[in-house]
N, C-alpha and C positions, 0 to 999 in steps of 0.2 A: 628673888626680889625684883618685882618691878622696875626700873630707873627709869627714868624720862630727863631727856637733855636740851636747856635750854642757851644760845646761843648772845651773850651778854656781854654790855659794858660798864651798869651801875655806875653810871656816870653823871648822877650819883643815884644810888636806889631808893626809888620813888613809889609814889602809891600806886601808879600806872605799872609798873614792876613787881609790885602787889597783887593786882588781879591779873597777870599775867600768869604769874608764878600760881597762883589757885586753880585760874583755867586750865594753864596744862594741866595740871595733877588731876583734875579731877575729869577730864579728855583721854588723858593715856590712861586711866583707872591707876597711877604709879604710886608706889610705894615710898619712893625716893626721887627726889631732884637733885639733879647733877648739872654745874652751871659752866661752863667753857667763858671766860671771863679773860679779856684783853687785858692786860697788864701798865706798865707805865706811861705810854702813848698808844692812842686809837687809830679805829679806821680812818675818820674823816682828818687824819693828821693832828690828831690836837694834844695836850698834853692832860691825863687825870687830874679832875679838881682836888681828892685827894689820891693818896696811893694805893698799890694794889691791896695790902692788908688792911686798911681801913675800911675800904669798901668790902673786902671781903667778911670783916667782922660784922658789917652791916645785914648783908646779904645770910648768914648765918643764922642770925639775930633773930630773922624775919623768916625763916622756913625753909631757906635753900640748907639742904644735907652736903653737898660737899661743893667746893670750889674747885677748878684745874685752871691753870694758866694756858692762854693762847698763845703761843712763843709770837715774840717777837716780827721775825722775820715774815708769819700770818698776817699777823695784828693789823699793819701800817698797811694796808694795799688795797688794790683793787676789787670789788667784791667777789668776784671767781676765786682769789688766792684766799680773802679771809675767811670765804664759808667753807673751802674745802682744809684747809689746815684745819678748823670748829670743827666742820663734820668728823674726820677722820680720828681727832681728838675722842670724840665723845665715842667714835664708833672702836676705838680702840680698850674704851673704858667701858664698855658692854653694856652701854643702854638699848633699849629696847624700841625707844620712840625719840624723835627731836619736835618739841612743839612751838613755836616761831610765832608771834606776832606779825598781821599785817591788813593793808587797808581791804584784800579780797575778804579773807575770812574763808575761803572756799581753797578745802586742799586738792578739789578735785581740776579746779581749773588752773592750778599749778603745772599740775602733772599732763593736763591735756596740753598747755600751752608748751611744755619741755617737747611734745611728741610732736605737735604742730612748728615750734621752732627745728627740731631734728629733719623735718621734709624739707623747709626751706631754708636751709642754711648759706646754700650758696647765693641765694637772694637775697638774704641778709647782709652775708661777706661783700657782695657786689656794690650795696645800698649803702652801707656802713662807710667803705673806702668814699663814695662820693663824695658822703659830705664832712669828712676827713679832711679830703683832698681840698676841699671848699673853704676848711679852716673853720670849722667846729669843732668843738669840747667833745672828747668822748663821749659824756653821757647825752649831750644835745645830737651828738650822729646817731646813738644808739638807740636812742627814741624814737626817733624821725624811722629806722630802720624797722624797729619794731613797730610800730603803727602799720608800715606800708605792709609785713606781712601779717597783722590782724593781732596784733599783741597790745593794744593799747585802748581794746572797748572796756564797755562796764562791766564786765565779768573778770578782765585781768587786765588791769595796766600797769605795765611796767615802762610808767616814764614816775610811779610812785614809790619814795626812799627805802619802806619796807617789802614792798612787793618786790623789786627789786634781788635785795639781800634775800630773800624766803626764795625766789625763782634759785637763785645760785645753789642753796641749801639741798634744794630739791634735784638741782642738775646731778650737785656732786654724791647727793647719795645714788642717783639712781644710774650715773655713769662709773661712780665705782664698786657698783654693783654690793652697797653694805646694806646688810640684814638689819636696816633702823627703817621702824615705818613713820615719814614724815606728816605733820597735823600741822592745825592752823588757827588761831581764834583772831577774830575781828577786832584792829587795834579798838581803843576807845575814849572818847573826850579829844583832847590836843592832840594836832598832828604829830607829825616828829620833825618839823623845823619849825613849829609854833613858837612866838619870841617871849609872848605875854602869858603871867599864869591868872587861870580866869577860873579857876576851880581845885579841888582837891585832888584832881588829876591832872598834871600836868606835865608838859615834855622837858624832856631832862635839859634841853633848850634855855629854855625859857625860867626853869630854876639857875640856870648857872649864869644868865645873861643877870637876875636879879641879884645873886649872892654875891659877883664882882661889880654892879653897878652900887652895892648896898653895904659889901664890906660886913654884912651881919645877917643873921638868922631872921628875919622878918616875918609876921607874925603868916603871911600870906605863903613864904616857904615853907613854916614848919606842919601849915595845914596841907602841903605836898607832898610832905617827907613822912615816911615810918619814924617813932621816937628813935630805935636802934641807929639810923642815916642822921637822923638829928647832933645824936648824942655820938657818930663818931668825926661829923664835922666839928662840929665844937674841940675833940679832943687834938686832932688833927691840927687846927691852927691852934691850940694853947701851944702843942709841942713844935711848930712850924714856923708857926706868927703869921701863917698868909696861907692860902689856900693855890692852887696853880692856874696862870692863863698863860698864852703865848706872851704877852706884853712885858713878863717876867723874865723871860728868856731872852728878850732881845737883845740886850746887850753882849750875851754869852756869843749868839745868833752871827752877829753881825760882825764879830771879832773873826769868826774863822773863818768867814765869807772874805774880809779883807785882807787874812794871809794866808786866803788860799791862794793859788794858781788858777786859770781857766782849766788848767789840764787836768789840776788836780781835784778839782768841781766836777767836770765832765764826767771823772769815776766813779760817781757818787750814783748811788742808785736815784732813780725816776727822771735825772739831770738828763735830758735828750734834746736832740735836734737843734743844739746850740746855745739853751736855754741860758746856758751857764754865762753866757757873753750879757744878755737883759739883768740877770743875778746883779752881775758885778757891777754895772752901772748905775744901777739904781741904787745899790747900796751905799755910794758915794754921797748922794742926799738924803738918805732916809732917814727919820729921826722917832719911828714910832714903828712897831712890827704892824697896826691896821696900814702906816699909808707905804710902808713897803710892799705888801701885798698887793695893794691897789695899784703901786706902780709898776707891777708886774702883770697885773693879768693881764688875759686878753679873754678874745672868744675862744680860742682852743686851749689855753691853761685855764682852769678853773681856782678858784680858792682853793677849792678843798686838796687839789692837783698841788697846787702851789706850796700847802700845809704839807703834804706829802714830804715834798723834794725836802722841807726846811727841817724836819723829825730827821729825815736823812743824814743830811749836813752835820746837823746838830750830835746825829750820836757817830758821824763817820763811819755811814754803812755802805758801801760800794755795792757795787754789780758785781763783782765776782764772791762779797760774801753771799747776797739773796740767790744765788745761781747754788747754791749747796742745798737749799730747800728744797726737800724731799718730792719728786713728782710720782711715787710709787705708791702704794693704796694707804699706805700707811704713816704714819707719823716717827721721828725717831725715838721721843719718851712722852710721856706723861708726867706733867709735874701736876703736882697736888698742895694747893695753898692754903685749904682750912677744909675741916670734917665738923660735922657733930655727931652723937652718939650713933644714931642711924647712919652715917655718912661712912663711919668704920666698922660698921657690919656691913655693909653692902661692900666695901673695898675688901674685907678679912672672906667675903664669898665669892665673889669673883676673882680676887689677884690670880689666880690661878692660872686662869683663859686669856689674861691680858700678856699679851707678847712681847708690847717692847718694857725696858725698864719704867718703873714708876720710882721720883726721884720728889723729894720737897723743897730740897736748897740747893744752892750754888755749893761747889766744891772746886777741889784740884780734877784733874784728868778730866775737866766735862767736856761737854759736846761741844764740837767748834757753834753750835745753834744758842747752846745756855751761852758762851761766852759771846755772842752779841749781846744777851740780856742783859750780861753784865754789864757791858760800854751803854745799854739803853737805862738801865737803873742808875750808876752813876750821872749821867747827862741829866735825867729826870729831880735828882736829888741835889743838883750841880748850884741853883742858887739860892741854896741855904747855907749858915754858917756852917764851920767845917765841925763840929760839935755835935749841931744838930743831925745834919747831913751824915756823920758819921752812925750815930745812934740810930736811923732809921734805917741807912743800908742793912745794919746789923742783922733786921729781919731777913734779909735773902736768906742769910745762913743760919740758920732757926730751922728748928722742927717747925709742921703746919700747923696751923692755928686747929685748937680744938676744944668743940665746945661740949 
């Protein structure tokens, strides 16, 4: 059987997640879609509008054959760490293809540009520290970087969000040398930091800036969403009462920030170069997670940088837990969060070939990796009544969703 893996947040699943999901299949010629799907907090730091099995029932609903969880300790970081934890995922789970959205559309200029970066590395590494040292934002040095050695024409720019993530995709399959041949289809309609939805295609952006501006289903999201995304938001806040944003969390946020230590800040993963001394100050006046943020950036933390550090905090993940992520080709399991009937034949013909454990819930004896999820799944589920909050945990430990 065919598989094609595509590397997702369904945050929430949208119609642009739609022809995505077509394109590939019908690109890799595949038989099956297999979806590598971040879990209770994202890349760009932020937290699920809803949770992982709601989206995931979504995503099912609408064509995707199976779901796998990102762990964690991927999920939250920098694009190098999230595509190769995705990649490895998927390549442990024996697809054939991974097919990526993004604004080239051209997988050949991916792969030239990987070979073209591999010559000038040290030019890069050189150009990079500059304007580092200058007090730029990673990604504003790494732009500036890329341009100067020819990475940022009309055929491949990566100073653009998905071009970006699809270069990392590409590095890591073709640096760890896994038997997935990477593909590409040309995003479509809205960007992906587009804020306004202006069509039936729209950035998951711009649905979610309207759903917490709107508190409801408005007639202009539901012509963005699959009825299945419709119909699991809806279920999600009947059983929730509220959907998720940072601004919900603040309170929690700001509690352990103020009994923390700086020392004990410091050990907090992405917390560097002193950060944690600005953290604690600012926190003393903050009264809203937007104008805490703001009184912390600068030019070399970014939001999204800043979002990072706070998902951190928040679930108490240090530097010597993310230091146990796996740097070896491989991943340590496979978790599996919903199938459909195709989904468990293609899993009942492959388990065979797949090497590490495949697992669907939280247990005893897990992985030191599952049990950060668990301190990320509780903290994600943290301000809801202890009722509610209880009853939705309950899915970790659940067989997978199956439709």
């Amino acid at each position: 059987m065919n598989a094609c893996g595509l590397i997702v947040e369904y945050n929430p699943f949208h119609n642009g997640h739609v022809y995505h999901l077509e394109e590939a299949k019908k690109t890799a010629a595949a038989d099956c879609a297999v979806a590598v799907m971040s879990g209770s907090f994202l890349q760009r730091g932020e937290p699920a509008i809803i949770d992982k099995f709601h989206r995931t029932k979504a995503a099912l609903n609408t064509g995707i054959d199976v779901v796998l969880e990102l762990p964690f300790v991927y999920a939250v970081q920098h694009s190098d760490i999230f595509a190769a934890g995705a990649v490895k995922t998927l390549s442990e789970f024996g697809v054939n293809s991974i097919c990526f959205g993004s604004e080239s559309g051209s997988i050949n200029s991916f792969i030239s540009s990987y070979h073209i970066f591999k010559e000038k590395t040290s030019t890069y590494n050189h150009i990079l520290k500059h304007y580092l040292d200058a007090g730029c934002s990673f990604p504003e040095a790494s732009t500036y970087a890329y341009k100067e050695i020819g990475l940022t024409d009309s055929n491949m720019d990566l100073s653009k969000p998905n071009n970006i993530l699809g270069y990392s995709y590409v590095k890591a399959i073709i640096e760890n040398k896994l038997p997935i041949t990477p593909l590409t289809i040309k995003r479509k309609a809205n960007a992906f930091h587009d804020e306004t939805i202006t069509g039936t295609i729209a950035s998951a952006t711009s649905i979610r800036k309207e759903l917490m501006k709107q508190h409801t289903l408005t007639s202009a999201i539901i012509d963005s969403l699959p009825t299945e995304t419709v119909n699991q938001l809806q279920q999600y806040k009947h059983t929730a009462s509220q959907w998720h944003d940072w601004e919900k969390y603040f309170t929690l946020l700001h509690y352990r920030v103020m009994t923390m230590s700086t020392e004990e800040l410091a050990s907090i993963h992405g917390v560097d170069e002193g950060i944690e001394y600005r953290i604690k100050a600012t926190a003393k006046t903050a009264s809203t997670f937007q104008d805490w943020v703001e009184a912390i950036k600068t030019k070399r933390y970014t939001w999204t940088r800043i979002q990072r550090m706070f998902v951190h905090i928040l679930t108490n993940t240090k530097k010597a837990d993310v230091e146990m992520v796996p740097r070896a080709l491989t991943v340590p399991y496979v978790r599996v969060i919903g199938l459909t009937k195709k989904g468990r034949e293609y899993l009942n013909k492959q388990k065979k070939q797949i090497n590490v454990p495949v697992i669907s819930r939280l247990g005893r004896n897990q992985h030191p990796i599952l049990s950060i999820e668990e301190k990320a799944s509780n903290a994600y589920y943290s301000i809801l009544p202890p009722q509610t909050k209880q009853k939705l945990f309950k899915q970790e430990l659940q067989a997978p969703i199956m439709l």
